[in-house]
C-alpha angles and dihedrals in degrees: 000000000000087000094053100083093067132232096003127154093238075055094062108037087057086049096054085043087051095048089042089058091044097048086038086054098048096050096051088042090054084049102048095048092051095053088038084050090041095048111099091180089081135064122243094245090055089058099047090055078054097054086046097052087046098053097039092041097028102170095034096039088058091047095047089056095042089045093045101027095024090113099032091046084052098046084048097056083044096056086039087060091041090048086050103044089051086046092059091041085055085051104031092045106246115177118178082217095067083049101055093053087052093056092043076059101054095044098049090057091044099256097127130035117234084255093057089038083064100038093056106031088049080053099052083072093054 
């Protein structure tokens, strides 16, 4: 009824909030499957009862995830980012050796205050 009237403004703005849902919900969805595929703390079974839910329910299924696996979701993509980071400085060579003597370098010339000198180099054992 309201898209009867033509090219209106009204029109338009329904239809960019329309193509603004439908991308919001196909990114989440990509997101959500990647993290449900990537779990290992679930049985397959069990994910594909999630994809299910996801595809039939779309807008509900999305909310109910990110409501009930919203933290943990967050604390795996960190520890995959940890897991990779550690990975490259096995490949790439990183020492915190190397580091510290970078930052004894830099603060030997003034670069760095004693407080950043801390910060990074209590960091660097993260």
């Amino acid at each position: 009824m309201i898209l009867t009237n033509g090219f209106t403004f009204p029109n338009f703005i329904i239809d960019v909030f329309s193509i603004f849902m439908f991308i919001l919900w196909f990114w989440l969805f990509i997101t959500i499957t990647s993290d449900l595929f990537r779990r290992d703390d679930i049985s397959g079974f069990l994910k594909v009862i999630w994809v299910i839910f996801l595809i039939l329910l779309p807008y509900i299924g999305i909310f109910a995830y990110v409501l009930t696996q919203g933290r943990k979701m967050a604390l795996r993509n960190e520890d995959r980012a940890r897991k990779a980071r550690d990975e490259l400085r096995q490949v790439v060579g990183f020492s915190a050796a190397d580091e510290i003597e970078k930052l004894d370098r830099l603060k030997s010339t003034g670069s760095l205050t004693d407080d950043e000198y801390r910060r990074l180099r209590a960091k660097l054992f993260d």
